[in-house]
C-alpha positions as CSV (number, residue, x, y, z in Angstrom):
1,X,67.1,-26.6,36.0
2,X,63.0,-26.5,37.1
3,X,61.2,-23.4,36.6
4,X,58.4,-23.0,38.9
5,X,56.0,-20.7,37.0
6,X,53.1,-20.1,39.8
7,X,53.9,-19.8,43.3
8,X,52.7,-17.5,46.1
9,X,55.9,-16.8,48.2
10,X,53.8,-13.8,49.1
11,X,51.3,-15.7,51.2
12,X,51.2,-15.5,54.9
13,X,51.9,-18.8,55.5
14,X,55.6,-17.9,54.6
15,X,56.3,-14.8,56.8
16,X,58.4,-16.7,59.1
17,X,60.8,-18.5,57.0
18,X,60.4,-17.4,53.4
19,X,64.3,-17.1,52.7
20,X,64.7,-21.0,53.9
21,X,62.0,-21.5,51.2
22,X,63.7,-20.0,48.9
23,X,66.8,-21.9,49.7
24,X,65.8,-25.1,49.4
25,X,64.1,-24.3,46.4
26,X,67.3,-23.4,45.0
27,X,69.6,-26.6,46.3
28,X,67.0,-28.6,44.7
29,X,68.1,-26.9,41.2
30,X,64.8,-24.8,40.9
31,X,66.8,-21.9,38.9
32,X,63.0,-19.2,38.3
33,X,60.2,-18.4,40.5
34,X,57.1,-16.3,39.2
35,X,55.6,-15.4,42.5
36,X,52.0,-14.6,41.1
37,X,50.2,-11.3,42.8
38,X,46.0,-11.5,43.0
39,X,45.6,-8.7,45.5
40,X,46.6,-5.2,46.6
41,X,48.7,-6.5,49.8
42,X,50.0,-10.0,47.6
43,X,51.2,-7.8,44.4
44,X,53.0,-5.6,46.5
45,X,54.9,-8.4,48.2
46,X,55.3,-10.2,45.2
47,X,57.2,-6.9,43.9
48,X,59.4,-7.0,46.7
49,X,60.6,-10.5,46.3
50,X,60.8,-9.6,42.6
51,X,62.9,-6.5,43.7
52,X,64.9,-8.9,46.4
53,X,66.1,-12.0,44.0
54,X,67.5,-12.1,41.0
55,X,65.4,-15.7,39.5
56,X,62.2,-14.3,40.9
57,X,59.6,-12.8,38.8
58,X,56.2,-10.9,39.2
59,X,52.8,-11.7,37.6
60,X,50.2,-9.1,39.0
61,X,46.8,-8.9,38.4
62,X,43.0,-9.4,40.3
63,X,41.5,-13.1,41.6
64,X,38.2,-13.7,40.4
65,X,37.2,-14.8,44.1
66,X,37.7,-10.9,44.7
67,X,36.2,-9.1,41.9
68,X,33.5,-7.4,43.7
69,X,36.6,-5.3,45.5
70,X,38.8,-4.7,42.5
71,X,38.4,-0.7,41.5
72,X,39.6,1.3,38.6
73,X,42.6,2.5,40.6
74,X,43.6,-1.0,41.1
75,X,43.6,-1.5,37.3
76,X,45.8,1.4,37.3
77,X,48.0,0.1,39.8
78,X,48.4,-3.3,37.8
79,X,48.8,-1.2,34.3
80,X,51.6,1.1,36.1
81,X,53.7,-2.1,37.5
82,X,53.2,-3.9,33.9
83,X,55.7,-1.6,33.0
84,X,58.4,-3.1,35.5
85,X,60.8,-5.1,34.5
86,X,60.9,-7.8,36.7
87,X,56.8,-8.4,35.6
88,X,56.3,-10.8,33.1
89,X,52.5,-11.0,33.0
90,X,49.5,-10.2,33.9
91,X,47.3,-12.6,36.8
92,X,45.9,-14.8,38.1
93,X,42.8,-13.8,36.5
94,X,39.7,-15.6,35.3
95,X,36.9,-16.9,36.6
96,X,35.7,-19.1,39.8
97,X,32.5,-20.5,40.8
98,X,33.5,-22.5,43.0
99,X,33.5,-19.3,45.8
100,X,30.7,-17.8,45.8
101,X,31.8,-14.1,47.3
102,X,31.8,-12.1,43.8
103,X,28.5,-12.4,41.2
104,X,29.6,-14.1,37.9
105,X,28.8,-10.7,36.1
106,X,31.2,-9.0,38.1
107,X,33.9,-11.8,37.6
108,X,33.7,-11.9,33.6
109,X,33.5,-8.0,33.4
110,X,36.7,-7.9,35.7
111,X,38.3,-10.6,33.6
112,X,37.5,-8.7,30.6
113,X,39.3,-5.3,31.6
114,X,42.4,-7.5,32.5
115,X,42.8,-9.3,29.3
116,X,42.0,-5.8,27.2
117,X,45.0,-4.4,29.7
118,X,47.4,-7.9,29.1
119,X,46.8,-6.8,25.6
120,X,47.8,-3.1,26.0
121,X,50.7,-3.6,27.8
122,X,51.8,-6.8,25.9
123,X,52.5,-9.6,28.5
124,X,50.7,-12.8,28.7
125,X,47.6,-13.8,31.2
126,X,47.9,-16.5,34.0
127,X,44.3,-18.0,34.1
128,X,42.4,-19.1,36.9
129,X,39.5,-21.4,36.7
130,X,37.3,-23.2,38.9
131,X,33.9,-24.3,37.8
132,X,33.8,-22.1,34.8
133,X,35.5,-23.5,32.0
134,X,32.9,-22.9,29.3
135,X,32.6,-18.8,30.3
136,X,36.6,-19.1,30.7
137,X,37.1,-20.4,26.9
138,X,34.2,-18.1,25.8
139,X,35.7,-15.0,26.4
140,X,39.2,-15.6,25.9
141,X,37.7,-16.0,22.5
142,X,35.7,-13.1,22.4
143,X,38.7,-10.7,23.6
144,X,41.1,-12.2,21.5
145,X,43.3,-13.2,24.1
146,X,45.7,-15.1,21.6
147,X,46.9,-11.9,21.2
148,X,48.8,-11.9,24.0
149,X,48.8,-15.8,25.3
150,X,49.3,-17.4,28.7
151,X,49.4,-20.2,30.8
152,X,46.0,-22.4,32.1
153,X,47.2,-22.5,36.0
154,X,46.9,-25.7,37.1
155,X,45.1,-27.0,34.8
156,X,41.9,-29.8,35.7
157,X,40.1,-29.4,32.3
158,X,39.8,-32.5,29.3
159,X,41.8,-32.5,26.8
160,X,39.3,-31.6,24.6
161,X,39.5,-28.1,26.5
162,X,43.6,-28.1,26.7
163,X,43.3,-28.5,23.2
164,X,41.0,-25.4,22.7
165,X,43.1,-23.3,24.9
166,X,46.5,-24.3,23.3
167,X,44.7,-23.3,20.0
168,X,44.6,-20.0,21.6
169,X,48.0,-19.7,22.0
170,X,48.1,-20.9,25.8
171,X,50.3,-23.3,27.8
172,X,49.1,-26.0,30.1
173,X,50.8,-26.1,33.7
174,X,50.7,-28.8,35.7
175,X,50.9,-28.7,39.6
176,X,50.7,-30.9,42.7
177,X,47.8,-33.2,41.5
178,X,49.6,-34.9,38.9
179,X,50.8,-36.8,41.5
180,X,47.9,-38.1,43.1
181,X,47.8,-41.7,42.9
182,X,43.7,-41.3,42.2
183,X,44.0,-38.3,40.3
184,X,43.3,-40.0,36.6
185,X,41.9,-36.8,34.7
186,X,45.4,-34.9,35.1
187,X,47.2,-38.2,34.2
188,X,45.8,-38.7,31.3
189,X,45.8,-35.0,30.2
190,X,49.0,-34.5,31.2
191,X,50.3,-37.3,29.1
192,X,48.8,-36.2,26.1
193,X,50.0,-32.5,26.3
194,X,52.7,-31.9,23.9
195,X,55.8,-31.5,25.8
196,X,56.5,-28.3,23.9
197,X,53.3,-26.6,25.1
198,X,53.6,-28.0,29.0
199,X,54.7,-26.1,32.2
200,X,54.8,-26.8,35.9
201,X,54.2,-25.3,39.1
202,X,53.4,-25.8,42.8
203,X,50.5,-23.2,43.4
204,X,52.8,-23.1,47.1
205,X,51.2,-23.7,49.3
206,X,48.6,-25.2,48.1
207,X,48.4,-28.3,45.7
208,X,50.8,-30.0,47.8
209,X,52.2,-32.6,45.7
210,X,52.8,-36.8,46.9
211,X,54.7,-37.8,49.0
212,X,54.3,-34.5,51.1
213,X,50.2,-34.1,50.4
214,X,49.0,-32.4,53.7
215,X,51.7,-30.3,54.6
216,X,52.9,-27.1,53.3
217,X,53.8,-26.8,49.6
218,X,57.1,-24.8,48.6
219,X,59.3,-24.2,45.4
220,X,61.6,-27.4,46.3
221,X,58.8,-29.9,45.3
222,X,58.1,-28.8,41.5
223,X,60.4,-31.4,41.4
224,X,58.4,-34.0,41.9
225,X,55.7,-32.5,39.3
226,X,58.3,-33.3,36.8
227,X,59.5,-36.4,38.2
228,X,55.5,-37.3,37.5
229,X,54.9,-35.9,34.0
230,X,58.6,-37.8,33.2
231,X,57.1,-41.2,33.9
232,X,53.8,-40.6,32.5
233,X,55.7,-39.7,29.3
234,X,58.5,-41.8,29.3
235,X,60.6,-39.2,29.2
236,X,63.8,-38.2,31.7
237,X,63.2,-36.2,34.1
238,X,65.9,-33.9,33.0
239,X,64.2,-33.4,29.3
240,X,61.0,-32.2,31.2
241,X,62.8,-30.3,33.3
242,X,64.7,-28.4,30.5
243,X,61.9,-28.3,28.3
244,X,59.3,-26.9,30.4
245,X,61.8,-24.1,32.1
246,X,62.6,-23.4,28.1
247,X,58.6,-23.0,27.7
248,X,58.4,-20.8,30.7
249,X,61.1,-18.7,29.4
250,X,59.6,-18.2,25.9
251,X,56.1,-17.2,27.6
252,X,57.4,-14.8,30.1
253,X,60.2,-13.0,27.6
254,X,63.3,-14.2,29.8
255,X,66.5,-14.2,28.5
């Protein structure tokens, strides 16, 4: 069974046909789905299709792209649905300057007051980084955010870096680039991972992974993530499969 731990089932580009999505996802053996919220209208759809399916789960919290819009009664909101039962953490947070629509200072302070929340409320953090990986590791240090743990979504860092995060108590995911043919970085890293430590995801629809690069990503293909870390490790796929959907469930607290 494949556990796809970040996926955005809440974005537009699945209005139309989100229940064929969901589907397919599920005849290719994909048995969870943490639909990740990073917005006011994307949290509350992600609730729904929490609400909706049984093997789908919520992570809520604020993008770093949109910092500058996040306010104190959005933090409420996100502390309030923390307590819901299908929510099993906190995100994507972090930090991206890549996009450059919200000043750094207002990024790391917004990442700040998530973390200090994740910690409140006790769930782990779902990080997002782009561009920013020395800030990112800085103040998941300075917050302590071992405490509480998390995932590195899709992860593009060294392993000099994975390293430093699993030291903090964090889990590396893998997504569609894994399976680039030119993507060497994520190869290598990927292979060196410990397989107790690893996850996988599609970032749908993004990250399309090989063969289908270019069109739409969906649930279904996390398949071929784990086909790709398999070969790169020399492992079957079905031991990647199982162990990464056992990691996911340790993170996220599911029974």
């Amino acid at each position: 069974m494949l556990f796809d731990t970040h996926a955005h089932l809440n974005a537009t580009q699945f209005n139309e046909d989100v229940e064929q999505v969901i589907e397919r996802a599920r005849a290719e053996s994909v048995s969870h789905i943490v639909v990740v919220g990073f917005d006011r209208p994307t949290i509350q759809r992600a609730m729904e299709l929490a609400e909706q399916y049984s093997f789908i789960y919520a992570a809520v919290g604020w993008h770093p792209v949109d910092a500058i819009h996040m306010t104190d009664e959005d933090l409420i909101m996100i502390e309030r649905l923390a307590a819901h039962p299908k929510v099993v953490a906190l995100g994507e947070m972090g930090l991206d300057y890549y996009w450059d629509q919200s000043p750094k200072d207002v990024q790391k302070e917004v990442f700040r007051k998530q973390i200090r929340l994740a910690k409140k409320v006790k769930l782990p953090i779902i990080i997002h980084n782009r561009d920013a990986t020395a800030d990112i590791v800085d103040i998941l240090r300075e917050e302590r955010a071992e405490e509480v743990g998390g995932v590195m979504h899709c992860f593009s860092g060294s392993i000099e870096v994975a390293r430093q995060c699993m030291d903090m108590n964090f889990y590396i995911s893998f997504g569609g680039p894994v399976t680039f043919k030119n993507a060497k970085k994520p190869k290598e890293v990927a292979k060196e991972i410990p397989l107790d430590r690893l996850l996988i995801e599609t970032d749908c629809p993004y990250l399309t992974p090989h063969p289908f690069r270019g069109k739409r990503n969906e649930p279904s293909y996390v398949k071929y993530i784990a086909e790709a870390i398999a070969e790169l490790k020399g492992l079957s796929f079905e031991e990647v499969a199982q162990k990464t959907s056992d990691n996911a469930k340790r993170l996220f607290g599911i029974i």
